[in-house]
C-alpha positions as CSV (number, residue, x, y, z in Angstrom):
1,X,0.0,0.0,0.0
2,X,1.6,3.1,-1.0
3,X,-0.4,5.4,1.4
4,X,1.3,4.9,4.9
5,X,1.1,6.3,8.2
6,X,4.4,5.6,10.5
7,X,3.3,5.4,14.0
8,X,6.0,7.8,16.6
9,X,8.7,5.1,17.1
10,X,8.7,3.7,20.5
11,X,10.9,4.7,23.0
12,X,13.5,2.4,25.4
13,X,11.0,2.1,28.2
14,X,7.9,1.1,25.7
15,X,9.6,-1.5,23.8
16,X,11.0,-3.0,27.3
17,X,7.6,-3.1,28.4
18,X,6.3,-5.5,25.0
19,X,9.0,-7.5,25.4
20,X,8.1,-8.4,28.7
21,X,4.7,-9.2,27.3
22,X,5.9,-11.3,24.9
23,X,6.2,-9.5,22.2
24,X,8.3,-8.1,19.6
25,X,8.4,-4.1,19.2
26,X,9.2,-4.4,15.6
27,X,6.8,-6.7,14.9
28,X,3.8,-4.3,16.8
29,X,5.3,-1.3,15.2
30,X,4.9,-2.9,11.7
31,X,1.2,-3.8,12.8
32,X,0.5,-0.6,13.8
33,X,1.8,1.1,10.8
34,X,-0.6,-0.8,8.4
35,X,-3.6,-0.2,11.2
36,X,-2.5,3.6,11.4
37,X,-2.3,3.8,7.3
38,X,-5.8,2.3,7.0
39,X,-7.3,4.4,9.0
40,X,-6.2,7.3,7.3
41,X,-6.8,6.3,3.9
42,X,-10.2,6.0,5.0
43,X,-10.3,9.5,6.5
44,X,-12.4,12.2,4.3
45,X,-9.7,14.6,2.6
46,X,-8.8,17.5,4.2
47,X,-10.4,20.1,3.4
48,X,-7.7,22.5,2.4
49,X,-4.5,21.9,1.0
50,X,-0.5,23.0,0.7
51,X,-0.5,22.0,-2.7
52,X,-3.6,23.4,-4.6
53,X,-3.2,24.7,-7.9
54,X,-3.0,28.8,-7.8
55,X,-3.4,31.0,-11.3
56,X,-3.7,34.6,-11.4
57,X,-3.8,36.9,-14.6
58,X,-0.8,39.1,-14.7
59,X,-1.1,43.1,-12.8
60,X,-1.8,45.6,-14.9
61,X,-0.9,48.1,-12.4
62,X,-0.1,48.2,-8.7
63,X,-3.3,48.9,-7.5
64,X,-4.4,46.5,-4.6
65,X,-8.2,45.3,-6.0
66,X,-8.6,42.1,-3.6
67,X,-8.5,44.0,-0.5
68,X,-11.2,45.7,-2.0
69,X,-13.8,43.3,-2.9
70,X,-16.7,42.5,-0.5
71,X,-16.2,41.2,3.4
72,X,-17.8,38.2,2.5
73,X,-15.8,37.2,-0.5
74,X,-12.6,37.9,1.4
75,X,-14.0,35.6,4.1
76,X,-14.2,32.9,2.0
77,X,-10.7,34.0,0.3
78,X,-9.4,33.2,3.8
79,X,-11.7,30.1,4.8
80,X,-9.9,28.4,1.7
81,X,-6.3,28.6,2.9
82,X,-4.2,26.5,5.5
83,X,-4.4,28.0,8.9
84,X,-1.0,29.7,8.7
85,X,-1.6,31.3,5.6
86,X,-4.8,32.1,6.7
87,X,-3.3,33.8,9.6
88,X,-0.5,36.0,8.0
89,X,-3.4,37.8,6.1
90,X,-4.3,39.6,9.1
91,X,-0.5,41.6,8.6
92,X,-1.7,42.9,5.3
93,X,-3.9,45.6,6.7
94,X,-6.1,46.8,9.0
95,X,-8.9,45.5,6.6
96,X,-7.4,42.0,6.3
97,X,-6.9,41.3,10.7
98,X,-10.8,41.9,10.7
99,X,-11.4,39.2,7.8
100,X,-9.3,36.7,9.7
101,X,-10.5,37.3,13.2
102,X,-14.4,36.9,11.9
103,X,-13.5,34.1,9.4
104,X,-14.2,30.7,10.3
105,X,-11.8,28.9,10.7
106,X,-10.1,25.5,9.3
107,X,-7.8,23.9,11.7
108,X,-5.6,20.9,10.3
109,X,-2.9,20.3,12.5
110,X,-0.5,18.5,10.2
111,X,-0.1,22.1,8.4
112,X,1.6,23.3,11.4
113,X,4.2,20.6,10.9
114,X,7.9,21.7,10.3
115,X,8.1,22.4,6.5
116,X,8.9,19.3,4.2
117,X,6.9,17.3,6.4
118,X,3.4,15.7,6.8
119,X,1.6,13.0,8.2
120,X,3.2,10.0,5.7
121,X,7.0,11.6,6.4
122,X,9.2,8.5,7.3
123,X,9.3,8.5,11.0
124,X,12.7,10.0,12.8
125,X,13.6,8.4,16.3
126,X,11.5,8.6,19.1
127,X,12.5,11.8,21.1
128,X,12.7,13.9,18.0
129,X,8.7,12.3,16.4
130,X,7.7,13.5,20.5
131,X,8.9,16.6,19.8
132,X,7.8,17.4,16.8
133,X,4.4,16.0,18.0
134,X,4.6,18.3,21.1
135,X,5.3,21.2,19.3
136,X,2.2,20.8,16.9
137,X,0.3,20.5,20.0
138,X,1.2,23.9,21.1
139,X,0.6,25.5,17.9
140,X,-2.7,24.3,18.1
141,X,-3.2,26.0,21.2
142,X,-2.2,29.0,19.9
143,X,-4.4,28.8,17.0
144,X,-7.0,28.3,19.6
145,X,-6.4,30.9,21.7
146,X,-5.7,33.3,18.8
147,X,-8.8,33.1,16.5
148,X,-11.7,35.2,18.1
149,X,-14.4,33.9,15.2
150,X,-16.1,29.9,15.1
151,X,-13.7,27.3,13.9
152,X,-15.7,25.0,11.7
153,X,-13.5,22.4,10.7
154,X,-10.9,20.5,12.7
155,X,-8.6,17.6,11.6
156,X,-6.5,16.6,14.2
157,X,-4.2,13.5,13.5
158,X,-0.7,15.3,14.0
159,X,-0.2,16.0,17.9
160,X,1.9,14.0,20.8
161,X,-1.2,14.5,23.8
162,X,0.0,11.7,26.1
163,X,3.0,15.0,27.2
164,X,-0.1,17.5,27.9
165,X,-2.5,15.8,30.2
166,X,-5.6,17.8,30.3
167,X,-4.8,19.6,26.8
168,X,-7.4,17.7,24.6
169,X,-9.9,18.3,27.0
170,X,-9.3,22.2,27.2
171,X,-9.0,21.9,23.2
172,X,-12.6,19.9,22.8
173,X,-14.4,22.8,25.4
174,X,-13.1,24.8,23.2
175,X,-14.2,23.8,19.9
176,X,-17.7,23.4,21.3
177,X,-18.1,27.1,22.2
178,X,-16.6,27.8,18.5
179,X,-19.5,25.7,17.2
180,X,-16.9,23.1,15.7
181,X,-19.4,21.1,12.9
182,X,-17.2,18.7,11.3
183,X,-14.4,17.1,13.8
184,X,-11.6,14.5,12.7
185,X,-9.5,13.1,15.5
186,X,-6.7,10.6,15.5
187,X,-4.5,9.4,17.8
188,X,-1.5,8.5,16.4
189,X,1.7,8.0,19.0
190,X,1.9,5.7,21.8
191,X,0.1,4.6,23.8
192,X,-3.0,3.7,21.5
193,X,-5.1,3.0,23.9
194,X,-5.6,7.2,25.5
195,X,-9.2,8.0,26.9
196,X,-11.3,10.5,24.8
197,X,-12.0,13.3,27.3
198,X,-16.0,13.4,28.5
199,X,-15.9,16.9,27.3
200,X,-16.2,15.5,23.7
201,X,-19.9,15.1,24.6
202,X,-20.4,19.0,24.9
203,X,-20.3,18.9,21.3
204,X,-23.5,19.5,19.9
205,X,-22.8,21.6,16.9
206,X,-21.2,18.6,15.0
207,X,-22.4,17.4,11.6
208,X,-19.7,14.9,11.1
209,X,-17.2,13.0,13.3
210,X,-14.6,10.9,12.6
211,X,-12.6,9.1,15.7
212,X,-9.7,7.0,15.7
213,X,-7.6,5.0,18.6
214,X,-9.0,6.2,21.4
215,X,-11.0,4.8,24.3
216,X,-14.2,5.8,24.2
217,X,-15.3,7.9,27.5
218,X,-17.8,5.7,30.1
219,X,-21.5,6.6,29.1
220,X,-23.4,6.1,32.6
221,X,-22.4,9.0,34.3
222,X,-23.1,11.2,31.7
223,X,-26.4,14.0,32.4
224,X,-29.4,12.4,30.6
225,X,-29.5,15.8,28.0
226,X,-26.0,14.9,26.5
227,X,-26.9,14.6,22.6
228,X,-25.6,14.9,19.5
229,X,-28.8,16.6,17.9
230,X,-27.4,17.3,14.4
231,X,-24.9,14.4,13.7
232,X,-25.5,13.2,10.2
233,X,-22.2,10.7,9.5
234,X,-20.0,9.0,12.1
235,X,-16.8,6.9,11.4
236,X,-14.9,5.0,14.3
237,X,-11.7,3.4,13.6
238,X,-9.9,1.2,16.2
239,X,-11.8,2.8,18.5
240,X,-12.1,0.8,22.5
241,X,-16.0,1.5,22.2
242,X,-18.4,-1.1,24.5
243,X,-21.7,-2.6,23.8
244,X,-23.6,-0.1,26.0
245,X,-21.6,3.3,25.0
246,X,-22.2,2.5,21.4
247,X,-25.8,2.1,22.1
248,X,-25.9,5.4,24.0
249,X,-24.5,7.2,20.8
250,X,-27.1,5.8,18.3
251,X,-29.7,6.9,21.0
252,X,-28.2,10.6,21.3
253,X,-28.0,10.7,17.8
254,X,-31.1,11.7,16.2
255,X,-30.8,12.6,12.9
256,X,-27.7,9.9,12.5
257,X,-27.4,8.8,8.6
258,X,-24.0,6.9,8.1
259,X,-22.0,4.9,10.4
260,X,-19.0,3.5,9.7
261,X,-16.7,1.0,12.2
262,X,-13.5,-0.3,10.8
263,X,-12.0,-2.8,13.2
264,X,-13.8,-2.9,16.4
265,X,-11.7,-3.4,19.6
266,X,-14.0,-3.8,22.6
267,X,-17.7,-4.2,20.9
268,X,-18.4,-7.7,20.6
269,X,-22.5,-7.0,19.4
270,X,-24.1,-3.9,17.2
271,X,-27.7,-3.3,17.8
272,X,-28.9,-1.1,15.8
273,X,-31.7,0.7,16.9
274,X,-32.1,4.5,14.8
275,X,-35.0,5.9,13.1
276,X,-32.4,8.2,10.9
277,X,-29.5,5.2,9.4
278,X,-29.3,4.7,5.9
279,X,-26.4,3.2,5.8
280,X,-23.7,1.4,8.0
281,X,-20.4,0.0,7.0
282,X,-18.1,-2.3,8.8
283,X,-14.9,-3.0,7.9
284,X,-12.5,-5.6,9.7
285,X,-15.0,-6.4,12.3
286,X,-13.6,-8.9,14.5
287,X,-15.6,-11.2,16.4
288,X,-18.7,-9.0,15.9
289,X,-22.5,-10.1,16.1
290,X,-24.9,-7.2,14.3
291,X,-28.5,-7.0,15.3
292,X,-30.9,-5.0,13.1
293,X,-33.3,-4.5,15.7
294,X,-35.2,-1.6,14.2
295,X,-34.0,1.0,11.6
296,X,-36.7,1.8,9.5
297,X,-34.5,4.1,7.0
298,X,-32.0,1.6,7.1
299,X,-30.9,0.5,2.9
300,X,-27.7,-0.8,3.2
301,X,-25.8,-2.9,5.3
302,X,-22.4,-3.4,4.4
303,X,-19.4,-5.7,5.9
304,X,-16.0,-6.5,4.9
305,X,-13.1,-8.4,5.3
306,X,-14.6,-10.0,8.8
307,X,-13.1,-12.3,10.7
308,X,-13.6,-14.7,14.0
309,X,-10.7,-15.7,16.4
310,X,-12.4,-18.7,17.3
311,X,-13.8,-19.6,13.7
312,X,-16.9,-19.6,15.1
313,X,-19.7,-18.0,12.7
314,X,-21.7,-14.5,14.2
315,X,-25.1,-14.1,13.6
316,X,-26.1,-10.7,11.1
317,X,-29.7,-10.8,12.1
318,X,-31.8,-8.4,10.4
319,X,-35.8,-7.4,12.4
320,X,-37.1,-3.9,11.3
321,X,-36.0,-2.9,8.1
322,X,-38.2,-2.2,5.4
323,X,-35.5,0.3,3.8
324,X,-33.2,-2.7,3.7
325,X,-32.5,-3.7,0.0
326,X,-28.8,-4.3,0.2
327,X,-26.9,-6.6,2.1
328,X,-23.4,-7.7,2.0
329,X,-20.7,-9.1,2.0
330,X,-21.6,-12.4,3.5
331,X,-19.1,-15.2,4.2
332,X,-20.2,-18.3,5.3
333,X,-17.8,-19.4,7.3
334,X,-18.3,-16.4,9.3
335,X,-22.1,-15.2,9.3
336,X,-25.4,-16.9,9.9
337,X,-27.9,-14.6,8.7
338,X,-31.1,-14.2,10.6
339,X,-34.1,-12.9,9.2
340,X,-37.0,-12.7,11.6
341,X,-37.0,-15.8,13.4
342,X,-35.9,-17.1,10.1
343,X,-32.6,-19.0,9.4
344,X,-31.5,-18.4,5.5
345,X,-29.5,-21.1,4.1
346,X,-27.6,-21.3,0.9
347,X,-27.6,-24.1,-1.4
348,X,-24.7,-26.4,-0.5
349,X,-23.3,-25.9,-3.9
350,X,-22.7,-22.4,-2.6
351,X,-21.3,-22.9,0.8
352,X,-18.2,-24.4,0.2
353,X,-16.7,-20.5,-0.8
354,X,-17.3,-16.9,0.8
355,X,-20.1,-15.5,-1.3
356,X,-18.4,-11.9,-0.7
357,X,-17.1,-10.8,-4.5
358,X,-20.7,-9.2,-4.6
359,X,-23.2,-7.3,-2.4
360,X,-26.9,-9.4,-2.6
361,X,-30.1,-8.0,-2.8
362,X,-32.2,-8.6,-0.2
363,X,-35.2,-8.7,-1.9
364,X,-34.0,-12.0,-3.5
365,X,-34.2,-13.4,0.1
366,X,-37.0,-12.3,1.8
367,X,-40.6,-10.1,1.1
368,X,-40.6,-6.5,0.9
369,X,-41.7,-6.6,4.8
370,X,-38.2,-8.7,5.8
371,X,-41.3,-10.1,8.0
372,X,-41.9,-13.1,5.7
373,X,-38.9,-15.3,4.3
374,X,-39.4,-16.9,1.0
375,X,-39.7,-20.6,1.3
376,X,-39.9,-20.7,4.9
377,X,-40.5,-24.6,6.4
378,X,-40.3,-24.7,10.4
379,X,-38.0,-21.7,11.0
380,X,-35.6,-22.3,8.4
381,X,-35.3,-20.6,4.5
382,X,-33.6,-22.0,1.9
383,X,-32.7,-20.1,-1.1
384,X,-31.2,-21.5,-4.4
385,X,-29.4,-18.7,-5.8
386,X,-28.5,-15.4,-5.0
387,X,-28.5,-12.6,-7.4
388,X,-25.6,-10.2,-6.6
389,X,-25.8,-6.3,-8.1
390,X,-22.3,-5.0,-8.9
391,X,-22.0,-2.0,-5.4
């Protein structure tokens, strides 16, 4: 894979500590790198860039015309560039420091990287990759502290927090008084395994939210009016997430449409239970049962590349759904699909290999309702041949 993501080397200390585990620090680097480079390929792009393509016709004369088109054309002038840029507009004038102060902002943290590097750089030894990390961190801060106007946009995948205890806490409060909408979060150096702060929950401006390697926060504390009243799309990668917490989030999410889970850690079974999903994704889910138990908007229902430690198959079982019409991918080896009280088996002509080069249609298993398997004869379906529309 050409897109990687070099986890901050481990230091003396860390690698004694796998060792005496039993394991090799090489060996869990290199795991960690392929984890750390799927995740971010899967990120959404950032939405501003070093390397975008700038033209301009050539001056006719000296005079300054930019500064002189309207505020709100300036504003988005500004709202296109990389925070640093965007901040060194306020020394052109008077006129300018206005636009950036009441601009919102875009904050991606790997533009504050030392120059000639970015988030696939190859890694330098551990004290320097801390450094580097640390000092990201406290440009952030800066940037924070800074910018009077909202920040809409935060992509945060390049600071060392495990140095600043406390930091990402004070950084989440404040994104939610700046009205932060869309949030990506990644934590990339050791340890893997740092808590998300509770105050991520004060975030109710968010639209989309993308969270990677963290612990998720304990749910049952939390006030009973914590919500997330306009999340639309919701991706968690790697994430230490439990049954119940994951449950409290599809409860507080009202008007959820997407979710996404590539390689659960801690949730062993998905129950999904929204009035808003369309569609959910699952990628590398490992040892993971998946209850439809009622989504009524719910169309597609997609899983790849599973897999079970024990070999032991995990039931997809699919109750209130009338949305559903696609369904896949489906090994055999690893799923028992449920429909109803309904068992669906596959010809045995079929279940010697995955069926998971296509996505089925799961009208060719069941009624429109999914209340009424086709075929049915004392709690088990058995269905001949699957039809299987290209994605």
């Amino acid at each position: 894979m050409e897109f990687r993501i070099p986890p901050v080397p481990m230091d003396g200390p860390t690698e004694d500590f796998w060792r005496g585990q039993g394991m090799d620090p090489q060996s869990l680097q290199d795991d960690t790198l392929s984890a750390l480079s799927l995740v971010h390929f899967a990120l959404p792009d950032q939405p501003v860039s070093h390397h975008a393509t700038l033209s301009a016709f050539p001056a006719l004369d000296s005079a300054d015309r930019i500064s002189a088109l309207p505020e709100g054309i300036l504003r988005y002038i500004v709202s296109r560039l990389p925070v640093k840029d965007a901040a060194r507009t306020a020394a052109l004038s008077r006129r300018w420091r206005g636009v950036w102060h009441s601009t919102p902002l875009i904050l991606v943290d790997a533009h504050l990287l030392p120059p000639g590097r970015d988030a696939a750089s190859p890694p330098i030894h551990a004290g320097a990759a801390r450094a580097e990390g640390r000092g990201v961190a406290a440009a952030v801060t800066r940037v924070l502290h800074a910018h009077p106007g909202p920040i809409r946009y935060a992509y945060l995948t390049s600071s060392h927090m495990e140095a600043f205890p406390g930091l990402l806490a004070r950084w989440l409060q404040t994104l939610a008084i700046k009205g932060v909408r869309h949030l990506v979060l990644v934590n990339r150096p050791w340890p893997l395994n740092m808590d998300l702060p509770a105050t991520f929950f004060g975030m109710a401006t968010l639209k989309d939210l993308f969270l990677g390697f963290w612990k998720f926060p304990d749910t049952t504390a939390l006030p009973r009016g914590v919500a997330f009243p306009h999340l639309r799309e919701l991706g968690l990668s790697c994430m230490g997430i439990e049954n119940w917490d994951m449950d409290f989030v599809l409860a507080k999410s009202p008007v959820l449409r997407s979710l996404c889970i590539q390689g659960n850690i801690l949730l062993r079974r998905l129950s999904l239970v929204s009035r808003s999903l369309r569609c959910v994704q699952i990628i590398a889910g490992i040892d993971l049962e998946i209850a439809v138990e009622d989504a009524p908007q719910l169309e597609r229902l997609i899983m790849w590349s599973s897999s079970a430690r024990d070999g032991l198959p995990r039931r997809v079982k699919i109750g209130h759904a009338p949305a559903l019409t696609v369904l896949g991918y489906l090994d055999l080896k690893l799923h028992v699909l449920q429909i109803g009280n309904t068992i669906i088996k596959v010809h045995p002509a079929l279940s010697s290999s995955p069926i998971c080069s296509n996505l089925m249609s799961i009208g060719e298993l069941v009624s429109p309702n999914l209340g009424a398997p086709i075929g049915g004869n004392n709690g088990e379906s058995k269905h001949h041949g699957l039809k299987h529309p290209n994605p």
